[in-house]
N, C-alpha and C positions, 0 to 999 in steps of 0.2 A: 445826694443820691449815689455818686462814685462809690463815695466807701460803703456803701449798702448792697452795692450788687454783687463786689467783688468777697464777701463773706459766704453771701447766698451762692454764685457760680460755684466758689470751692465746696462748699457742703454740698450740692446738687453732683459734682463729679467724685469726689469720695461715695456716695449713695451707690452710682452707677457701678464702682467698683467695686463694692462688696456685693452689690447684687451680683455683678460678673462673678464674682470668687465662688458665691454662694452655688451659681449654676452651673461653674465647674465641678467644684466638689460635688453637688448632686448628680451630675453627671457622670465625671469619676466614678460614684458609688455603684450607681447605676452600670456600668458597664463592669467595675469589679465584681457586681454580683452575675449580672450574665457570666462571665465568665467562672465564678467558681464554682454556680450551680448549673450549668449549660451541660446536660450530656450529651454526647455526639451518638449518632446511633451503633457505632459500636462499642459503646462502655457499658451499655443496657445491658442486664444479667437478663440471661438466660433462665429457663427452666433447668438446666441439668447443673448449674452453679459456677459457672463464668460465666466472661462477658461475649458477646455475640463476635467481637472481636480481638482474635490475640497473637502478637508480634512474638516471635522468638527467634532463636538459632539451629539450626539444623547442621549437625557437624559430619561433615562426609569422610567418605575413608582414609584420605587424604590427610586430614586433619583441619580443613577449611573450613571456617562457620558458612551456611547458607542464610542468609536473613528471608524468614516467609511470614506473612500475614494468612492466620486462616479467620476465616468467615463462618460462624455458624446460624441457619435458619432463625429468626425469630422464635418460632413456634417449635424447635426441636424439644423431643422430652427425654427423660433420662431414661436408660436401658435402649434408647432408640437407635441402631445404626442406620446410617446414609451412602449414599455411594459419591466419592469425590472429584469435584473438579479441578483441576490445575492449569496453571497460566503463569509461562517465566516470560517475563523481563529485562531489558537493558535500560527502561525507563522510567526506572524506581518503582515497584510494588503499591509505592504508598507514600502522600505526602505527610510531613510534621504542621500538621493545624498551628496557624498562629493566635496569638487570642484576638488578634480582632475579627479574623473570620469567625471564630468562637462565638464571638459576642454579636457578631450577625446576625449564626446561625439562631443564638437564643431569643432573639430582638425580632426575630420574623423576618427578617430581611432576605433568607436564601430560600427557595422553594424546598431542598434536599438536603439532609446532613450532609456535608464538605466531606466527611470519612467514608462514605455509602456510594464506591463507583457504578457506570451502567450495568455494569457484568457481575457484581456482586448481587446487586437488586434484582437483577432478573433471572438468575440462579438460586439464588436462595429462596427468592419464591417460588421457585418447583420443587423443592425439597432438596437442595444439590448442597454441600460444603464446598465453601472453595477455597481454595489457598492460592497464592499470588505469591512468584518468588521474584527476588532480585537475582538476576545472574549474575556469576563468579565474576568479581572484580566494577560490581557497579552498586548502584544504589548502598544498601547497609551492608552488605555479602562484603567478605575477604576475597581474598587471593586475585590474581594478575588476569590479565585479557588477554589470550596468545591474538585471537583476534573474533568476531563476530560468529556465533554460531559455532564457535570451538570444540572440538569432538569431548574434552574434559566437562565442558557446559553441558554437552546435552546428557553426559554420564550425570551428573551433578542431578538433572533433572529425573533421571529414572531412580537416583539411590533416594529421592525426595518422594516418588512416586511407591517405593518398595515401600518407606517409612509410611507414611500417610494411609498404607491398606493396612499398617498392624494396629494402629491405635482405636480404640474403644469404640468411637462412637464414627468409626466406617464398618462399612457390608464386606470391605473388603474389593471392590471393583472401584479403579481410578478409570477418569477419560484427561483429556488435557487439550485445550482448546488455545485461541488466541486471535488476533489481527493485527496483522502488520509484519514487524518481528515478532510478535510472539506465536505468531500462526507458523511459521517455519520451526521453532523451538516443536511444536506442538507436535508436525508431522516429523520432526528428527527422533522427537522422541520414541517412536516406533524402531530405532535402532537400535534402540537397547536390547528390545523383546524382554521386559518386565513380565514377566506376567500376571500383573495384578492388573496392568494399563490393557482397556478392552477396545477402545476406541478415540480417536481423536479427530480435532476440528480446525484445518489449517483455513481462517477464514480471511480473506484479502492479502494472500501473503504470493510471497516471490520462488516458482517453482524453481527458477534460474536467477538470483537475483543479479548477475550476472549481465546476460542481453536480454534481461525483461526488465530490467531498469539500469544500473548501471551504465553500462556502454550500449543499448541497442543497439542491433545492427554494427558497432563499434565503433559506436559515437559517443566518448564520454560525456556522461550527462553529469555537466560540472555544476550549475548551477543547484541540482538536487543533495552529491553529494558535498558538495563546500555547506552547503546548510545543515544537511545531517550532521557532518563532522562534527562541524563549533557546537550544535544542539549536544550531543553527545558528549563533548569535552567540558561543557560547562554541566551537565547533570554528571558527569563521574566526579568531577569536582566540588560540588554539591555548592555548585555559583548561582543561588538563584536569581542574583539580579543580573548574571550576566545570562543566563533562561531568559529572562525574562525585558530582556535590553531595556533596563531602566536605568538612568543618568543617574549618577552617586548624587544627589539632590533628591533623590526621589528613594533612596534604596531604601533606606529606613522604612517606611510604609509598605515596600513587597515583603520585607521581613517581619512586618506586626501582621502581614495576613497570612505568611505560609515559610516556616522556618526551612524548608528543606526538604530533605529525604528522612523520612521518619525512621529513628530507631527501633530498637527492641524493645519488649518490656521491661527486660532488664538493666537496660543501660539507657535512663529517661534522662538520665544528664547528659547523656550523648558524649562522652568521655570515651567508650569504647570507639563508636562512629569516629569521632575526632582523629585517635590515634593513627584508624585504619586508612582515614583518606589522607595522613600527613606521608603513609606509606604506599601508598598508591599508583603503579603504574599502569595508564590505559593504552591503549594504541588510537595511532589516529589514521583515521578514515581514508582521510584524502591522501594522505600521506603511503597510507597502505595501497589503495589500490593506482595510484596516477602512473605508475612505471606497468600495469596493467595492461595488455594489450588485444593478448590472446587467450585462450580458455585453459590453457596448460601451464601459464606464468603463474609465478609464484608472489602471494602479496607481501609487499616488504613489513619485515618484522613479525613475521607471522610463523616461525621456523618450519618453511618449506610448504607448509600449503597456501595450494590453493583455491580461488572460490570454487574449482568443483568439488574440490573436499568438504565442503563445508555448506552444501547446496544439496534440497532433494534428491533433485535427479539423478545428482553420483551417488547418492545411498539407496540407490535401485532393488540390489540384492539384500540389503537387510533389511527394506520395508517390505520389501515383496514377502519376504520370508515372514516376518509377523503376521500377514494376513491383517492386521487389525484393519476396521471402517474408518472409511472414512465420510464427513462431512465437508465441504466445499462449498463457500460462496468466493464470487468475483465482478467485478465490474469488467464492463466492455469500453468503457475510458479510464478506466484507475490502472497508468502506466501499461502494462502487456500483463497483467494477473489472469485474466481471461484465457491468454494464450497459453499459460503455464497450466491453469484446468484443465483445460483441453487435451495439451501436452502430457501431463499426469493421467487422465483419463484414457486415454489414447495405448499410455508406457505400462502402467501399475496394473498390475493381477488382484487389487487392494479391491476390497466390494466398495461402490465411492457410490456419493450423491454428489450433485453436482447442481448449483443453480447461478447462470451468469445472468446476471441482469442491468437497466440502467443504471449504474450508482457508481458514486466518489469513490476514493477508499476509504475504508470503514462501514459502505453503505449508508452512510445520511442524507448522502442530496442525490436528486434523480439529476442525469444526464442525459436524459433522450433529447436531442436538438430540436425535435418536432413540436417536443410539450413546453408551455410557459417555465422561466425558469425560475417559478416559487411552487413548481410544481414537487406533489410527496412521492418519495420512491415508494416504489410497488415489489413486495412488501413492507411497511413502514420497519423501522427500523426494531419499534418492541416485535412486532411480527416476526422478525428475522429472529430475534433471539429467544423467539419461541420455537421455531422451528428448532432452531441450537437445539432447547431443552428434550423437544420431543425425539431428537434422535437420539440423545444421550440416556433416556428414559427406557429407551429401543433396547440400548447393548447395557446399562450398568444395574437395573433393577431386574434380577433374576436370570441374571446371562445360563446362555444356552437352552431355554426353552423357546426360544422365536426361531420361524424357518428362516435359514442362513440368505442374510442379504442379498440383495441384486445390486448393483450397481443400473442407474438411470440419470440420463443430464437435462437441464430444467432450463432453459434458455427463453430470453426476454426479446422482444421483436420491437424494434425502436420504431416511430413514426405509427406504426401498427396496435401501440402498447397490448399486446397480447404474448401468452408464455405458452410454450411448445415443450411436448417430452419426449425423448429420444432415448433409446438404448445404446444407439451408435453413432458416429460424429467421420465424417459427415452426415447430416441427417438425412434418410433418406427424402430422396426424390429432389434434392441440391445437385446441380452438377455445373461444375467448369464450362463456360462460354468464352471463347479466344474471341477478342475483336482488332481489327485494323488501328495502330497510334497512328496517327498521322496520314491516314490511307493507301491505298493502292498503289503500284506501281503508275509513275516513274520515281524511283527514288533520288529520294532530295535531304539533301542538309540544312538540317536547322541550329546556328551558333546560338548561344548562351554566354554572356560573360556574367559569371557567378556572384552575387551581392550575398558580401557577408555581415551587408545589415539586416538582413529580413527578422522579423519573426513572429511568430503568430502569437504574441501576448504574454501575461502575467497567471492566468489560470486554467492552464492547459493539464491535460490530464498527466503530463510528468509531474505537474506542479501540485496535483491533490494528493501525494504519494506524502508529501511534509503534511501538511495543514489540514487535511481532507477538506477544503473545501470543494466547491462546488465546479466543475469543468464547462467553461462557456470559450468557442472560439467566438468572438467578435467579427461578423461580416468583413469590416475594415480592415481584418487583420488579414485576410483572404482576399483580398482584391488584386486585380492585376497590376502587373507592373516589374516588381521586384524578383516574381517567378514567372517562368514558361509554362502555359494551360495549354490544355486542349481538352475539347468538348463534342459530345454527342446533340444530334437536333432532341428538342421536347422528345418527351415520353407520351403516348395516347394512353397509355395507361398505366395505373402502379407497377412496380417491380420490387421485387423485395431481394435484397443482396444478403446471405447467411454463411458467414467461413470467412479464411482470407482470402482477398482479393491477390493478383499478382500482377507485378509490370516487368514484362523485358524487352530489355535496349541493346541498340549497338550502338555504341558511342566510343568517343575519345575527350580528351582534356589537354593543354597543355602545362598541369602541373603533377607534381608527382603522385599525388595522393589526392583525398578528397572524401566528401560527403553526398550523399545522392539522397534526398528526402522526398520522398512521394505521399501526395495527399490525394486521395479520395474525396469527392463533395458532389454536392448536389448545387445548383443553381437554379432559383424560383424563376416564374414566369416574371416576377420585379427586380429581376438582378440581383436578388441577395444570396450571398455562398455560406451554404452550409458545410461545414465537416462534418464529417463520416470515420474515415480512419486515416491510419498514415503506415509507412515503412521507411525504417533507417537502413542506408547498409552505406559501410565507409569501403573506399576501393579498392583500399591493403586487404580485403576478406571473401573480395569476390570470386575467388577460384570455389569450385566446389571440390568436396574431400573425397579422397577414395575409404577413409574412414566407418566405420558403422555410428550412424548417427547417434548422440547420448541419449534423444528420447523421440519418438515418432511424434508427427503431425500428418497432417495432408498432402502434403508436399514437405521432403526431410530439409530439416532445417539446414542454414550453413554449418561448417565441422567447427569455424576458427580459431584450428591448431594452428600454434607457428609454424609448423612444416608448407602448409597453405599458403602462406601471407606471402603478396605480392604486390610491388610499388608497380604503380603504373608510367609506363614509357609515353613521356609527351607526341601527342598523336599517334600513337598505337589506337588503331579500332579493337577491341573487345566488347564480346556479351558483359552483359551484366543483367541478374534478375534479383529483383526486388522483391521479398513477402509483406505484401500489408498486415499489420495488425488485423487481427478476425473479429469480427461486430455483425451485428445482424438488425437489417433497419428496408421499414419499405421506403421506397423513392415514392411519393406519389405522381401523378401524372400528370402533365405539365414540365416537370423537372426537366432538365441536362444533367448529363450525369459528366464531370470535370475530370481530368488528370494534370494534379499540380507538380512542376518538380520547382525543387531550391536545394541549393546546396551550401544553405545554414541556416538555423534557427538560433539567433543570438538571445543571449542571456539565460540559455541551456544547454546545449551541445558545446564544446570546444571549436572553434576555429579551425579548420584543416581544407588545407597546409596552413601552418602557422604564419606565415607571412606573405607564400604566394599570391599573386593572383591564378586565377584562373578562367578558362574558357571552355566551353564544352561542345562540341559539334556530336549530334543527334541524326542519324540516318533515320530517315521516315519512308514509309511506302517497302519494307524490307519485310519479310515474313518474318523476321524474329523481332521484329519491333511491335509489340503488340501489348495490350491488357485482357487479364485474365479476371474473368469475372466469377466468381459461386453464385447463381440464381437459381431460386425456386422455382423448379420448374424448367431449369436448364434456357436451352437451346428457341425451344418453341415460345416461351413465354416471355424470351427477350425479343424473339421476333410480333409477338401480339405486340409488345410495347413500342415497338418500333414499324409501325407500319407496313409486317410484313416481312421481312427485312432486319439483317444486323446493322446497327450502325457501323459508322466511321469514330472514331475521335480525331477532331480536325484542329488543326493548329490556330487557336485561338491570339496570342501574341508572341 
């Protein structure tokens, strides 16, 4: 029986393996064919005789290639022109399909062809072209990055814009849209004054990228950019698996699904690509801006400018002077973008629409604190880029027969979920109510020894500015202890707070510098603390300017020029006021309305002082110690909420 089984086992495991060979090879076949008959949706010919999508070079005056992808409608016909949309990039135009996503795609595995972004799809279905560029010195594009947003970049963008209205199958009317970076390209590009460019769409983007993300307040926000940087230096590098932080074990498989930054069509070997990024120099981020301080420094490596050169606001007088529309979304927790709307609305002679509502950045996920958080942002997001289309449908199909725009702002009411239209900001019938911090006379000190471990979490709305996800403070993360609160009694009835809120102190510290982070929040009749908004301001920035501010608000912003900048003398009492972030959210009744202070949120702001410690003593009961509230309804409506009567914010710990 031995020598009978041991014949049959080997033939039974020889069997096993030619079947295995066998359903490789058929499986091999099988994906060789998805892959060489798999068309992505933009290889599909068109009616006018290309393919719906086609990569080329754009050589500027200069002699630099521009790398763009344009997009043409499904359903365009030949003799048909269009009116164009545009959208530059530092984060590649377009990725290099690998074949196994290929063979996904053919396999039914992907809902949407992998070559077919949001903003293509949703433009091209209203009849729009669009082209996507690489900016100068990233993605497939030649030549050097002086630094972000470079004045040769946004030139880059209008000679691509000049180009794009002469060719055949345009009308002749460009607009240029975007979010994020590319929504500042978008509104830069009104400094060219092209005048083929009729309108543009800066949507979630950084009016000041400066202290509406970068340093708020002038607090650098290390955490956001040390992640931008590396993201950046491994996409100009075109590392996708260090994109993509996948263990050399693993790279192989990120590379059989997505080889990179896609080339031209002329260079499918990517030989040109190659050469261009062996000569490639980027700048770096962190590196640029960490010697940054003030608003008139200069970022290293960037020969001489800085971020206001390269930021809306300082291009004041030659957007103003294009007149072009604009379009504006923003979030009221996507970092300070809100504030910048505002701000822009407020500055610009531009005719603007304007609509800030609950959402991440990008507008994907709703942020109102009050709604569950699988709740859908209001408008859904294809809603949103419908709205895009219809404005761009407004100014690019048959420009100057429509009566000349208005400018009007569209704001969302959190806890309330309802949207408000305003012509003017503050909206009417909003006004400043001063309330008691710490009450009444007799004034009293309250010490602080500052914990520079706090911090309010991993998905905070600095943090949706990378990932766009979704912005939840965690109750826990708001608990007492680690900061000094103080709290109002319940509310009898709602109140709805719309603008920025403001806090001013008289205080001192005994170290030389420092952070002051003020939180806004609500607290349920169960003890759970909600956020609302917050305000940075570091102590080197608290002089106010004799300056003219670079762009209006409600109260003019700080100047922080270096000529301002001032250390603080330990135990020196000074003012100090703080701007919250601007949000509009009813309180319902029941609530306490909180004021948090800390002075760190780790694992985003920098440390300061760097190694101090510090203490802070708090004059309370002092007329200039106070919180500044915008309520609907002012005065009288905070007293309905309060029985009558302003409250106190009483020193809670």
């Amino acid at each position: 029986m031995p020598s009978l089984k041991r014949p049959l086992f080997r033939s039974v495991i020889q069997a096993a393996g030619a079947l295995m060979l066998i359903i490789l090879l058929l499986t091999s076949v099988i994906v060789l064919c998805l892959v060489a008959f798999t068309k992505l949706t933009g290889e599909r010919e068109t009616a006018i005789g290309m393919p719906r999508n086609i990569a080329q070079y754009v050589e500027m005056s200069d002699g630099t290639d521009i790398a763009i992808d344009i997009w043409f409608p499904a359903d365009i016909q030949p003799q048909q022109d269009l009116p164009v949309l545009m959208t530059m990039t530092r984060y590649w135009r377009a990725e290099h399909i690998g074949w196994l996503q290929r063979a996904a795609f053919g396999a039914g595995l992907l809902d949407t062809s992998p070559d077919e972004s949001t903003i293509v799809n949703a433009l091209n279905r209203r009849d729009f072209i669009v082209i996507k560029v690489d900016a100068r010195g990233t993605g497939a594009s030649g030549g050097d990055r002086q630094s972000e947003w470079s004045p040769r970049e946004i030139e880059d963008f209008g000679e691509i814009g000049e180009w794009a209205a002469r060719q055949p199958w345009s009308n002749g009317a460009v607009g240029a849209l975007g979010v994020s970076y590319s929504g500042n390209t978008a509104e830069m590009l009104a400094t060219t004054n092209t005048p083929a460019v009729r309108a543009v769409a800066p949507l979630f983007s950084d009016f000041d990228p400066q202290f509406h993300n970068a340093m708020p307040g002038g607090a650098f926000n290390t955490g956001f950019i040390t992640q931008w940087g590396q993201a950046n230096a491994a996409l100009d590098e075109n590392d996708i698996c260090l994109l993509a932080q996948s263990p050399a074990w693993r790279c192989f498989l990120v590379k059989w699904w997505t080889r990179g930054v896609k080339p031209v069509d002329q260079d499918r070997s990517g030989k040109t690509l190659s050469k261009l990024l062996e000569k490639r120099r980027s700048n770096n981020v962190l590196d640029a801006l960490k010697t940054v301080e003030f608003r008139d420094d200069e970022m290293a490596g960037a020969d001489g400018l800085s971020l206001k050169d390269v930021s809306p606001y300082g291009a004041k007088d030659q957007i103003e002077r294009s007149n072009t529309p604009m379009f504006v979304l923003a979030g009221w927790m996507d970092a300070a973008t809100a504030d910048g709307a505002i701000a822009r609305y407020m500055t610009f002679s531009n005719p603007q629409t304007v609509y800030l509502g609950a959402w991440s950045h990008g507008g994907e996920q709703d942020v109102d604190p009050f709604a569950p958080t699988d709740t859908s942002p209001v408008p859904s997001t294809s809603e949103q880029w419908e709205q895009v289309a219809d404005f761009f449908d407004r100014h690019l199909r048959q420009p100057g027969r429509q009566a000349p725009p208005q400018s009007e702002l569209h704001y969302f009411t959190m806890g309330a979920r309802t949207w408000t239209q305003t012509d003017v900001w503050p909206p009417a019938g909003v006004d400043m109510v001063s309330v008691s911090l710490g009450g009444q006379a007799p004034k009293q000190e309250v010490t602080y020894s500052v914990d520079f471990d706090v911090s309010t979490g991993g998905s905070t709305r600095w943090h949706t500015q990378m990932d766009r996800g979704d912005v939840v403070y965690k109750s826990s993360a708001l608990a007492d202890g680690p900061r000094i609160t103080f709290e109002t009694p319940p509310t009898e009835s709602a109140i709805t707070i719309t603008g920025a809120p403001a806090i001013s102190l008289k205080m001192s510290t005994t170290a030389s510098d420092g952070l002051v982070i003020a939180y806004l929040e609500g607290v349920s009749p169960d003890g759970d603390v909600v956020y609302l908004t917050e305000g940075v301001m570091r102590l080197l920035h608290r002089r106010t300017s004799d300056r003219q501010p670079p762009y209006q608000l409600p109260t003019p912003p700080p100047g922080f020029w270096r000529e301002d900048g001032a250390e603080a003398l330990p135990s020196e009492v000074f003012d100090l006021r703080i701007d919250l972030l601007a949000t509009s959210v009813e309180l319902p009744a029941g609530y306490r309305i909180r004021i948090s202070l800390a002075g760190a949120d780790k694992g985003l702001f920098d440390r300061i002082p760097l190694q101090e410690d510090a203490t802070w003593t708090i004059v309370t009961g002092d007329a200039d110690t106070r919180v500044i509230l915008p309520v609907d309804g002012g005065d009288s409506a905070m007293r309905e909420a309060f029985a009558g009567t302003l409250p106190v914010f009483s020193l809670r710990n």
